[in-house]
KEFIBA-341989 format. One record per residue (C-alpha): residue in three letters; x, y, z; residue number from 1. Coordinates in nm, 4 decimals, m for minus. Example, Ala and Ser with C-alpha at 12.3 -4.5 7.8 and 13.67 -1.06 7.14 Angstrom:
# residues 2
<site><res>ALA</res><east>1.2300</east><north>m0.4500</north><up>0.7800</up><n>1</n></site>
<site><res>SER</res><east>1.3670</east><north>m0.1060</north><up>0.7140</up><n>2</n></site>
This chain:
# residues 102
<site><res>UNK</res><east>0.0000</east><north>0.0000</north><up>0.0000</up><n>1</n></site>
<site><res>UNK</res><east>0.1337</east><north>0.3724</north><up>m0.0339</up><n>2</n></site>
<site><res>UNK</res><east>0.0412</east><north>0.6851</north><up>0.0709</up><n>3</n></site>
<site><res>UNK</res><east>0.0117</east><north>1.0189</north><up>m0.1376</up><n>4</n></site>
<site><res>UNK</res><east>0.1279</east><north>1.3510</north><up>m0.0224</up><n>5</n></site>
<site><res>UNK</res><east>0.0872</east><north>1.6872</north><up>m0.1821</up><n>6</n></site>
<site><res>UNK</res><east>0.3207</east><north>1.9687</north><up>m0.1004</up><n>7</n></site>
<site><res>UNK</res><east>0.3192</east><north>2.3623</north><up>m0.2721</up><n>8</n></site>
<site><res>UNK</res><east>0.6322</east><north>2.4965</north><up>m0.3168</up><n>9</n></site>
<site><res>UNK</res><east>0.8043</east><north>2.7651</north><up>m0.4567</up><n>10</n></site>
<site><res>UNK</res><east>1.0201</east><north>2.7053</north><up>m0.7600</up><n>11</n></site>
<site><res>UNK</res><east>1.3510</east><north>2.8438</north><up>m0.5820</up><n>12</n></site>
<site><res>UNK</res><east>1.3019</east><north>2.5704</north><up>m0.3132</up><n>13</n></site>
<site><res>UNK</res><east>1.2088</east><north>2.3012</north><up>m0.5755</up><n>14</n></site>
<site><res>UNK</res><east>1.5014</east><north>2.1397</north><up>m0.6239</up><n>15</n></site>
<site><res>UNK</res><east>1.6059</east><north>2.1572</north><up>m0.2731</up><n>16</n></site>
<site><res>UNK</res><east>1.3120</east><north>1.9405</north><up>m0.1676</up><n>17</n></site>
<site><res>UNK</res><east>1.2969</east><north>1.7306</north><up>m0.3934</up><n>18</n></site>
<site><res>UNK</res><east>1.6534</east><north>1.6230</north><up>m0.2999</up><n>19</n></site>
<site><res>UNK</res><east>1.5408</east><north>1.5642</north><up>0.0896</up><n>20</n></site>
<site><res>UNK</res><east>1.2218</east><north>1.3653</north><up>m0.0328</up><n>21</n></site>
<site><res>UNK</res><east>1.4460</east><north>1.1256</north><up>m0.2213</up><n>22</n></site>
<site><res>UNK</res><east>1.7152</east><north>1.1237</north><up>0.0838</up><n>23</n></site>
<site><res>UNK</res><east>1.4327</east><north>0.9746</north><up>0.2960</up><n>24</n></site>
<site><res>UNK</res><east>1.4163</east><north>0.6600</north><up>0.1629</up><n>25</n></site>
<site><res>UNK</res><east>1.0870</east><north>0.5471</north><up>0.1405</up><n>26</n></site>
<site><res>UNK</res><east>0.9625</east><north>0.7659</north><up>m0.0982</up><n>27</n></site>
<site><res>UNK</res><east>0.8742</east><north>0.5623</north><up>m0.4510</up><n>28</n></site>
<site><res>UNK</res><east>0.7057</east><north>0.7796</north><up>m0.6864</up><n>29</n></site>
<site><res>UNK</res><east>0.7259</east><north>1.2294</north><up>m0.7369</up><n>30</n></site>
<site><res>UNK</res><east>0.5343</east><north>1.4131</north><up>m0.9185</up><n>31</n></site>
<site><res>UNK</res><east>0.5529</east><north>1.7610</north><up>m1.0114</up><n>32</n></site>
<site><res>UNK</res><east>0.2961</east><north>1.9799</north><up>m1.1414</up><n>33</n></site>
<site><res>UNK</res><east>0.2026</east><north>2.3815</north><up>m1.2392</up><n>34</n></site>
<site><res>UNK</res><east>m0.0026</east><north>2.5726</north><up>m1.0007</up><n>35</n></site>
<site><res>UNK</res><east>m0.3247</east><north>2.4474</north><up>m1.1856</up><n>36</n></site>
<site><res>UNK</res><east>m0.2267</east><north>2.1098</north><up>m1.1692</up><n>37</n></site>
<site><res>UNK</res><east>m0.1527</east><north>2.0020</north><up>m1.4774</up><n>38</n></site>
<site><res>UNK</res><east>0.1188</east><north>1.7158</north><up>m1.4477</up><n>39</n></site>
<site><res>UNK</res><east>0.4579</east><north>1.8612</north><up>m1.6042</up><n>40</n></site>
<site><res>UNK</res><east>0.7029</east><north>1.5874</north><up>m1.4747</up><n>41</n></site>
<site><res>UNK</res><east>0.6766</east><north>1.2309</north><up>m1.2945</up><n>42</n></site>
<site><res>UNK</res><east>0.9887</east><north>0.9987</north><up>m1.2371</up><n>43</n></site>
<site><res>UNK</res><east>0.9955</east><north>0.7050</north><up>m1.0025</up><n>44</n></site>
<site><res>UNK</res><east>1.2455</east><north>0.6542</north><up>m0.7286</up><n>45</n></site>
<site><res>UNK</res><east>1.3917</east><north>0.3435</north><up>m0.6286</up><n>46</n></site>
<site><res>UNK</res><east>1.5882</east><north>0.2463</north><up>m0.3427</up><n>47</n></site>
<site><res>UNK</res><east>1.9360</east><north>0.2321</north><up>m0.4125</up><n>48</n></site>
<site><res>UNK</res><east>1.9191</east><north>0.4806</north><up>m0.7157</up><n>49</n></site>
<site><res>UNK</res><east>2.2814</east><north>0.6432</north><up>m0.7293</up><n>50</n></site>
<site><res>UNK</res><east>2.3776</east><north>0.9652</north><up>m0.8203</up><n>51</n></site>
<site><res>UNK</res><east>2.5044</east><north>0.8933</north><up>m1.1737</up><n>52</n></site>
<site><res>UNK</res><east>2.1223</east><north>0.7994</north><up>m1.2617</up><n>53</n></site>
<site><res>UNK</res><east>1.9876</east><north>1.1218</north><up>m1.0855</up><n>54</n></site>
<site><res>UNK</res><east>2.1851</east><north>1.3412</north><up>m1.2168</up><n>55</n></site>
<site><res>UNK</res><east>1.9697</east><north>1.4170</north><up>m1.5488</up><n>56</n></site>
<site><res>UNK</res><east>1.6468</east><north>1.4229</north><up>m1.2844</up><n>57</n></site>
<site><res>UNK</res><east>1.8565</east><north>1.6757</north><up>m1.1108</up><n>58</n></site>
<site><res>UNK</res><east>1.9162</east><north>1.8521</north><up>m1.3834</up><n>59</n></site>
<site><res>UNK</res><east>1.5799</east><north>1.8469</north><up>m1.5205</up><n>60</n></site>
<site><res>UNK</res><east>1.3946</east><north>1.9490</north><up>m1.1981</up><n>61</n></site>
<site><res>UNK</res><east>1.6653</east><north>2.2356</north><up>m1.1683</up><n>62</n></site>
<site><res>UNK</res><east>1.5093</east><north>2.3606</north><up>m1.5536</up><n>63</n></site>
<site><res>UNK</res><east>1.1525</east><north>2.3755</north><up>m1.4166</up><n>64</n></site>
<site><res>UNK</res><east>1.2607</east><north>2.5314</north><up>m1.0884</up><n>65</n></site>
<site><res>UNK</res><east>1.4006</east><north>2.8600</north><up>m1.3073</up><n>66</n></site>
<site><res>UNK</res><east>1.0624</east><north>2.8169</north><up>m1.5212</up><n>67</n></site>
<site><res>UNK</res><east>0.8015</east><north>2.8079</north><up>m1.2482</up><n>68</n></site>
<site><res>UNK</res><east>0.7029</east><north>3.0263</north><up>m0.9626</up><n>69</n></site>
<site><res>UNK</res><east>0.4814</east><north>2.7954</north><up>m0.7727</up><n>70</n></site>
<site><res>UNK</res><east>0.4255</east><north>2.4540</north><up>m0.8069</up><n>71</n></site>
<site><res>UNK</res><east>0.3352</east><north>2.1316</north><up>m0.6390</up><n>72</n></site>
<site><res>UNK</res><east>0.4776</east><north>1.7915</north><up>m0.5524</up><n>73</n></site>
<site><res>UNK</res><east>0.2552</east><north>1.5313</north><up>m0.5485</up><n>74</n></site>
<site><res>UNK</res><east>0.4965</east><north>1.2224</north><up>m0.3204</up><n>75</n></site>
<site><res>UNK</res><east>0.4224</east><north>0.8613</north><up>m0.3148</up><n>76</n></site>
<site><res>UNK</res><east>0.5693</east><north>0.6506</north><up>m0.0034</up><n>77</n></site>
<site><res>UNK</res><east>0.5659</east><north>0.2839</north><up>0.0453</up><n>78</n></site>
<site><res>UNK</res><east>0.3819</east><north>0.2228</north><up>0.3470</up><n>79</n></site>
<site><res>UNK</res><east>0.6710</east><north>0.0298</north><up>0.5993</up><n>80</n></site>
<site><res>UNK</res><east>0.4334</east><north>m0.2290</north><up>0.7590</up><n>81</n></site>
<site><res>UNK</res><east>0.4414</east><north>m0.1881</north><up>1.1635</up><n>82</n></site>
<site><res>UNK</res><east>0.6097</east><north>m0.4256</north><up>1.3289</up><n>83</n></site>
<site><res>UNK</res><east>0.4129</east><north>m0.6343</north><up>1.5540</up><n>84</n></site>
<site><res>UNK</res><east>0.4195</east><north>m0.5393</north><up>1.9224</up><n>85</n></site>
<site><res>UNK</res><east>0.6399</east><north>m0.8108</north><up>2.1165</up><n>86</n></site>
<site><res>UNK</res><east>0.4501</east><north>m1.0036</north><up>2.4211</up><n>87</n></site>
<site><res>UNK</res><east>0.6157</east><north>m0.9032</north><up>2.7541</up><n>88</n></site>
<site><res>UNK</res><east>0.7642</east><north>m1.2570</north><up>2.8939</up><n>89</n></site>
<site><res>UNK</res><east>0.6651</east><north>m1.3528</north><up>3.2440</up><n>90</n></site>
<site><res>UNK</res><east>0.8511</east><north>m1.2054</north><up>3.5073</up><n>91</n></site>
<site><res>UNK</res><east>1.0982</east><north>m1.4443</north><up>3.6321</up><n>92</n></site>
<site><res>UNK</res><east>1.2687</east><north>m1.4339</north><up>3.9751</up><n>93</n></site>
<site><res>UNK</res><east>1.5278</east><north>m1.6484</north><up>4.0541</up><n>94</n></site>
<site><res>UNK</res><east>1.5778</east><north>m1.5033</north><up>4.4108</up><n>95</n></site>
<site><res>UNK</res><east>1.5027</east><north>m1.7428</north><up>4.7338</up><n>96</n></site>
<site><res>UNK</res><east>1.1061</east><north>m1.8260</north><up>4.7551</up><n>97</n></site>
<site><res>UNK</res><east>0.9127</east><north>m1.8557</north><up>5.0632</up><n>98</n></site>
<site><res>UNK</res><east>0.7522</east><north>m2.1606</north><up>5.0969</up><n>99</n></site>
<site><res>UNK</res><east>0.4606</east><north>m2.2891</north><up>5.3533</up><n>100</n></site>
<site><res>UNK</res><east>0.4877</east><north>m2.5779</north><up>5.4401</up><n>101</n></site>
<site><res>UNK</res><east>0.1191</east><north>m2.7392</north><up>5.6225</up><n>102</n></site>
C-alpha cells in the first residue's frame, strides 16, 4: 500500500526538496505539477538509485525550478508495515522463595 502527499512549493526551493524527499528513503514515486495542476514531470524513485542515474532528474527538476514560480509535488511513499508489538515474557525471579509448608 502507499500513501500520497501533496506539497506547494516555490520554484527556488524546488530542487532543494525534492533532494530531501528522495534522501528519505521510502519515498517511490514524485510528481511535479504547475499551479493548476496540470502534471509537467513524474519519475519514479527506487531504493538504491545512485547519483550517476539522478543526475539528469537533477538537472531536469533544476530547468523547471528557473521556469516556475509555484508549483506542487505530489509524493508517493511505500507504506513500511508496523512491526508487531512483542509479548512481555513472564517475570521471572530467581531469588530465594518462601515456601509454607502445612
Amino acid at each position: 500500500m502507499s500513501i500520497k502527499e501533496t506539497f506547494t512549493i516555490t520554484g527556488e526551493n524546488l530542487l532543494k526538496r525534492v533532494k530531501e524527499l528522495i534522501a528519505e528513503g521510502n519515498v517511490t514515486k514524485i510528481s511535479i505539477s504547475d499551479k493548476s495542476g496540470k502534471e509537467i514531470m513524474s519519475f519514479p524513485v527506487t531504493l538504491g538509485v545512485i547519483g550517476v542515474v539522478l543526475a539528469p532528474i537533477f538537472a531536469a527538476v533544476g530547468a523547471l525550478a528557473a521556469l516556475l514560480t509555484e508549483c506542487k509535488i505530489t509524493v508517493e511513499r511505500s507504506e513500511k508495515p508496523t512491526e508487531p508489538e512483542k509479548e512481555a515474557a513472564p517475570e521471572q525471579n530467581d531469588g530465594p522463595r518462601d515456601i509454607e509448608v502445612h
